[in-house]
N, C-alpha and C positions, 0 to 999 in steps of 0.2 A: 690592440684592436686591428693593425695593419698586418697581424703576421700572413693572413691569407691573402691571394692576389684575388683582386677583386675580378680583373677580367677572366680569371676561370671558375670564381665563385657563383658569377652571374654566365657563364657561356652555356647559352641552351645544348640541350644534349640529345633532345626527340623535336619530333615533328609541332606538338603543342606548345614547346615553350620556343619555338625559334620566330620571329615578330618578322611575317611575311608584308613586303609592301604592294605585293598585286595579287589576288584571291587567285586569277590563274595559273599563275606558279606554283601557290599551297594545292593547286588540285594536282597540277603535271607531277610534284611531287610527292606529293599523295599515292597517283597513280601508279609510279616508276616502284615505290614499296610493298602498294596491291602487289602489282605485278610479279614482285620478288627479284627483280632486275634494271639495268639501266644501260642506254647509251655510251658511248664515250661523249663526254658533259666540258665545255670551254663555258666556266663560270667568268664574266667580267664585271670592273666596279671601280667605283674607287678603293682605294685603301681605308681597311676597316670598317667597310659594310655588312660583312658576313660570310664571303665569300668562303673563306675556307673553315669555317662553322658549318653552314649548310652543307659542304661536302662532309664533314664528320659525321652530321647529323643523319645523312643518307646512309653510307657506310655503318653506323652506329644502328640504322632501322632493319636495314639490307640483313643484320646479325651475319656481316662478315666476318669468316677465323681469322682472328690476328694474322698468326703465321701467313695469310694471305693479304695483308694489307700493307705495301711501300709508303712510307711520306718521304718525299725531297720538296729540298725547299730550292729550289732554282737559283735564287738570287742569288747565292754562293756556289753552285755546284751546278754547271751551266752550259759546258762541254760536250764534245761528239765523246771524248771518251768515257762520260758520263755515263750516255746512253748506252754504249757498249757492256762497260764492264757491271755497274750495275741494274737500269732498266733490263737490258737484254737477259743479261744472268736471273732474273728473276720471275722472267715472262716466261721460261725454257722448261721450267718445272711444273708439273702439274699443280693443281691447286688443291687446297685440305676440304676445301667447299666445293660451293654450285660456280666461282670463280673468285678470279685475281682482281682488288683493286691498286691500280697505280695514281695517288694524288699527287700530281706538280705543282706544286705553290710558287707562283710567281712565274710563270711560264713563259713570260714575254720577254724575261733574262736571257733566255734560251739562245743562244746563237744562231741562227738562219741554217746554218752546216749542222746541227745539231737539232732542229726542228724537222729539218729534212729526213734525220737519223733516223728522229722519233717518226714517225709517219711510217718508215718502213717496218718499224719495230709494232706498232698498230694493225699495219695488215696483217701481218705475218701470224699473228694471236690473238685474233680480233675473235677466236672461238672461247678461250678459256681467259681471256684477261681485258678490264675495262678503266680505260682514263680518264680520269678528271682534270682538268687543268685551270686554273686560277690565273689571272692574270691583274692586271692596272688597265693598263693600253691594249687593247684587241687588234689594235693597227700592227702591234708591233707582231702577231703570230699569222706566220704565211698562211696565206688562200687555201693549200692544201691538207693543213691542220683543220682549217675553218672548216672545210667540207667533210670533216669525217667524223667532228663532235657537233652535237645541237647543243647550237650558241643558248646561254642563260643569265641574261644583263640583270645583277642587282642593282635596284637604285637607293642612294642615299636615304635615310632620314628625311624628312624636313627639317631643319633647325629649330623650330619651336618642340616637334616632338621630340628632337633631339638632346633638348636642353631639359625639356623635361624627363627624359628616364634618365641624365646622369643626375638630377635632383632628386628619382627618386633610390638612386642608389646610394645615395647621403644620407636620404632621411632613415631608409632603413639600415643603417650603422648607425642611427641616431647621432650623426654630423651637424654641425650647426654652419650655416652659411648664410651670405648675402647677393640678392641676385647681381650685384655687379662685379663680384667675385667670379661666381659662377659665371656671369655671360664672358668674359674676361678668356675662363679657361675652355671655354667652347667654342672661341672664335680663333681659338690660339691651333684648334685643332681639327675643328669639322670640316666633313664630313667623318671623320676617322672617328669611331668610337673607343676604340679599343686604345689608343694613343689620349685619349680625352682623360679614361674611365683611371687611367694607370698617371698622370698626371694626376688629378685630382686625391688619389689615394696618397700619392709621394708628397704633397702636399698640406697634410694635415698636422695639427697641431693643439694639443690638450682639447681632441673633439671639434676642434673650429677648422674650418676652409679657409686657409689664409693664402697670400700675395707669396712669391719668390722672395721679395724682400724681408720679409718677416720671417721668413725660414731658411735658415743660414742651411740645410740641409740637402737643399735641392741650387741645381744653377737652369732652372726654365727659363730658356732663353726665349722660347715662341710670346712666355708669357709676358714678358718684357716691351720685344716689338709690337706686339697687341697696344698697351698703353702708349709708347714712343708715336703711333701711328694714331690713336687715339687724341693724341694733343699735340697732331700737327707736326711731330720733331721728328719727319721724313731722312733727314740727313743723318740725325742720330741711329734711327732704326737702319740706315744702310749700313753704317761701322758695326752693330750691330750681329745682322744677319750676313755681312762678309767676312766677319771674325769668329763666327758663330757658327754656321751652317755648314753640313758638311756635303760636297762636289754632290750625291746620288738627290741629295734635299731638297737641288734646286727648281727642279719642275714643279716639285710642293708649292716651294716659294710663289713663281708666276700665279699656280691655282690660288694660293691663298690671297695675293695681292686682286686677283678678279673676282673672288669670293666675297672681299671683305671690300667693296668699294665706296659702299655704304657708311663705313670707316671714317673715312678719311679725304672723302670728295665733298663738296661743299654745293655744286649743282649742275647744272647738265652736260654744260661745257670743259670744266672739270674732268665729269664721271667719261666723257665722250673719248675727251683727251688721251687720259688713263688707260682707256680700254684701249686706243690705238697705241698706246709706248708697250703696254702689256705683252699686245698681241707681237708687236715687232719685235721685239725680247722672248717672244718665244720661237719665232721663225726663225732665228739668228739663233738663240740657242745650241741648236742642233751642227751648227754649221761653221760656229769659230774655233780657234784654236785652243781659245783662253774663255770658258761660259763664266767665269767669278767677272772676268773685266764687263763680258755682255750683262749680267745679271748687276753687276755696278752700275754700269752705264742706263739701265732700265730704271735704276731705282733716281737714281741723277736727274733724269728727264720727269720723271713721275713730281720730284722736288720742284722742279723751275716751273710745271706747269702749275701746281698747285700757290706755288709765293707769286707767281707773275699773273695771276684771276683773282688774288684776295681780293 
């Protein structure tokens, strides 16, 4: 039943089936397809919102020639010599169409020297070839990016609608599940679908939606800390997510600890608390030598606040 991956079995591929969450968007992009052309495009979101689905999606309506369409995926391949040897090399040749697209997935990987690159590399073919660039963080792609592509903010899901299409993507493999299974594996990973949709699948078991513990097959750790935090065992979930989690995770982490405060906070002084060690933990983040000790240390105080207001 699993041999197909699910997040490509369900990945819209046109305009009808991609699940727009602002009606002005599905027109601008509607319009950008009338038109038969598009801007250079700074798609941002969180992770697995859709982000670089809807760049497909366009490119896929556009009826771009292959041969005319780059993907890089940033997060790996992130360099000025990047931009050199392959964006530039590819911007140089004419196009087999009406033009070039270049999608950069993950674009805020990008090094500053290297966003810079790219920028010259934009004017210079700004006739025959058009950018799309995907990002997390928007903070993180210099001013002068910002100004040459129309910025395109996806937003999340809501969580209830969230939970219900990875529900109804069970019911249709005829999956059998229970909602505290399922809310379990949707808090392990929302707003991200696509990391939800691909747990859930790795997950299964003679038709049933089971725990990590019942499936010697998978080691889901997110899904683990879920329950650790669920019943209070704050200390457990930091050995946990320090032995677990890998250095790029840890931003997730913070998100998910202010995501999910609902969790694991008991009432306002609590939830107030949490937000203030959260937030400190993430402005430190950025700026110690060692983030596992800062990311310990967040989870630490997150603990004392919680056992010292029961």
């Amino acid at each position: 039943m699993t041999k197909d991956l699910w997040v490509e079995k369900y990945r819209p591929t046109d305009i009808s089936t991609y699940v727009f969450r602002d009606e002005a968007q599905r027109k601008q992009v509607q319009n950008w397809i009338n038109d038969g052309g598009i801007p250079h495009l700074l798609f941002s979101g969180s992770p697995g919102t859709g982000k670089t689905t809807l760049a497909k999606v366009l490119i896929n309506e556009l009826k771009v020639e292959k041969n005319d369409v780059l993907y890089i995926n940033a997060s790996r391949d992130n360099g000025v010599e990047m931009i050199r040897k392959r964006i530039s090399a590819f911007s140089e040749t004419m196009p087999w169409g009406e033009f070039k697209v270049i999608l950069l997935d993950e674009a805020d990987h990008i090094s500053p020297e290297g966003q810079a690159a790219l920028r010259g590399v934009m004017e210079q073919y700004h006739a025959s070839v058009r950018f799309i660039l995907t990002c997390n963080y928007p903070n993180m792609i210099i001013p002068a990016l910002h100004s040459r592509c129309q910025g395109f903010h996806i937003n999340q899901l809501d969580q209830t609608e969230f939970t219900v299409r990875v529900g109804e993507i069970l019911a249709d493999n005829n999956v059998k599940f229970d909602l505290e299974t399922l809310d379990a594996m949707v808090r392990a990973h929302y707003p991200d679908l696509r990391k939800t949709i691909n747990t859930v699948q790795m997950t299964i078991v003679d038709n049933n939606l089971v725990m990590p513990e019942e499936n010697t097959n998978t080691s889901e750790w997110r899904l683990k800390m879920v329950e650790l935090f669920k019943a209070g065992k704050i200390q457990e979930a930091r050995k946990l997510i320090i032995k677990s989690a890998r250095a790029d995770e840890y931003n997730d982490i913070f998100t998910w600890l202010y995501k999910n405060l609902d969790l694991y906070t008991k009432d306002d002084f609590q939830y107030d608390s949490c937000v203030l060690a959260i937030r400190e933990g993430m402005i430190k983040h950025t700026q110690v030598a060692d983030p596992e000790i800062n990311l310990s240390a967040t989870l630490i105080e997150i603990s004392r606040t919680l056992n010292d207001n029961k």
